[in-house]
N, C-alpha and C positions, 0 to 999 in steps of 0.2 A: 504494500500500500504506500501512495505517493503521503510523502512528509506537509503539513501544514504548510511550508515557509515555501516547498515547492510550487501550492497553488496558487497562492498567494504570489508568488513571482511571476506564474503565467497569467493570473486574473491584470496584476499590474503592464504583463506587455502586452497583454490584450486592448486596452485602454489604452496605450500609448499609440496601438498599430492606429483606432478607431481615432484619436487624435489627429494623428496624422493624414486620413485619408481624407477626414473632413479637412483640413487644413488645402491639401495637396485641390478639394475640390472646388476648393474658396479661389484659391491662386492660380491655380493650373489652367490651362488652356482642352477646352474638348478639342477633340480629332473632330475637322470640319469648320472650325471658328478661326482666326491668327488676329493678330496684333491691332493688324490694320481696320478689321472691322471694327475693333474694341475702338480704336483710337478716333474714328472717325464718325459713332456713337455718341464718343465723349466730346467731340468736337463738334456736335452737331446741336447736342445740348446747349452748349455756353454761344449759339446763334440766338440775335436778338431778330425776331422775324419782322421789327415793324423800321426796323433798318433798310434803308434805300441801297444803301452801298455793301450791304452784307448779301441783299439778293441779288442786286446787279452783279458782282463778285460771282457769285453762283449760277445764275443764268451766263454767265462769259467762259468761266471752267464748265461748265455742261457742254455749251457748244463747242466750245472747243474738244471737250474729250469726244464725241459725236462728230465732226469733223477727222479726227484721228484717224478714228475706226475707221472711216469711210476710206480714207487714204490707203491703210493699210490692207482693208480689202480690195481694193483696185489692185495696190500693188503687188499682193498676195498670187490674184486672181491672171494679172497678165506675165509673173512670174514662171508659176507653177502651172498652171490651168490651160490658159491657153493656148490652141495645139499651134504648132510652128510650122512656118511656112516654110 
């Protein structure tokens, strides 16, 4: 039969494991999430939405990022895609 102080040492690393996993759940990143979501969540919060210049800002990086794309799919497209003459 296991000794008192034996269970007692695994009830306490039991608790420590349960510590930590909450902890690691608190901080950690899921698989599927990164940084950059988090970040830009938090930065989306601290937008003052009756700001002129904080939407104008955002409507000019949307287009722009929309323009991007578009580029890179042309460029993608006449690349890779299109058959050669």
């Amino acid at each position: 039969m296991k000794s008192p102080t034996h269970r007692d040492k695994k009830i306490e690393e039991q608790k420590e494991a349960l510590r930590t996993l909450d902890r690691l759940k608190n901080d950690g990143e899921v698989i599927g999430t990164s940084t950059m979501i988090k970040a830009a969540k938090a930065a989306s919060a601290k937008i003052d939405e009756n700001d002129p210049i904080e939407i104008l800002g955002r409507k000019i990086g949307r287009s722009m990022g929309f323009v991007a794309v578009c580029v890179l799919v042309v460029y993608l497209y006449v690349t890779y895609v299109q058959p050669m003459s």
